[in-house]
Every structure is written in structure tokens, then in C-alpha cells.
N, C-alpha and C positions, 0 to 999 in steps of 0.2 A: 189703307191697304192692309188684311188683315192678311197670316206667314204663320206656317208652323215657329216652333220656337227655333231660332236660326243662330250658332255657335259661331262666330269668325275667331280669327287669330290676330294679333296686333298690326300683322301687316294685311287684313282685309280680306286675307283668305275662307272662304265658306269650310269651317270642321265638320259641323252636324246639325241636322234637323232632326227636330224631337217631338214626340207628339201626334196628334190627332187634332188636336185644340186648337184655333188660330189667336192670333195674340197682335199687338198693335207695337211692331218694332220701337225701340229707344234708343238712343247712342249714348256709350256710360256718359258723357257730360250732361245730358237731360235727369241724372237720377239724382236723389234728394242727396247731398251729403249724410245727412243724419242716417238713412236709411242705408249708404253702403258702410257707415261706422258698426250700424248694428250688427250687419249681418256679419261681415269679418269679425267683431267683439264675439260669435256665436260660433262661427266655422274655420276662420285662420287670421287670429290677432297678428300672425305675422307676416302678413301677404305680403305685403309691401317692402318686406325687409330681405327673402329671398328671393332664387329666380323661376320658381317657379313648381318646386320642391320642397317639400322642410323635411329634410334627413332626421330632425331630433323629432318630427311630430312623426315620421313614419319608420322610426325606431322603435316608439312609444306602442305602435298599431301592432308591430311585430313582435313585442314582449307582453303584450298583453294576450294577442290571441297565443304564443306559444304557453302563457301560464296563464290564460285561463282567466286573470281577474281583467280589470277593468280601473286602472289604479289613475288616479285626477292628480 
């Protein structure tokens, strides 16, 4: 059964449908370990350690855009 891309919440609430594209649902336990390491190693090494924010990463987003740089 091919679905726009379909967002739920942990308790199985439908968030958002995204897309034009249809796509072949997964449930996170279907996806390869290695490939949800990378992708957090790429977009939030710390997922797993807040709840669902990271105040020091979105401190980081706010001093950057108020000066400008882009500092790692």
C-alpha cells in the first residue's frame, strides 16, 4: 500500500502528511540500526538523551543567526 509520507506521534497519533510522492510505510523497528546511527551522528547526536528539544543545540541556532557566523 503505497501513503504520502505519514508523521505519527509515539502514542500513534497521525501529525502530518508530506508530499506528493507515495512511499512504502516502515515501523522504526524495521529500519537498519546502522542507518538510524548515521543519520542522528548527522542531525542530533543527542536524540536519545533529551526529550525532545535540545536547548544547548537550539541556543547554538540562536547565537549563530543573531552573529551571523556559523561556529561548529
Amino acid at each position: 500500500l503505497l501513503k504520502p509520507l505519514q508523521v505519527y506521534s509515539a502514542d500513534n497519533e497521525l501529525i502530518a502528511e508530506y508530499g506528493g510522492k507515495l512511499s512504502v510505510p516502515v515501523e522504526y523497528k524495521q529500519i537498519p540500526k546502522p542507518f538510524i546511527s548515521a543519520f542522528l551522528a548527522a542531525e542530533d547526536s543527542s536524540f536519545f538523551e533529551h526529550s525532545g528539544i535540545s536547548f544547548k543545540s537550539l541556543g547554538r541556532a540562536v547565537s549563530e543567526t543573531l552573529t551571523g557566523s556559523n561556529v561548529q
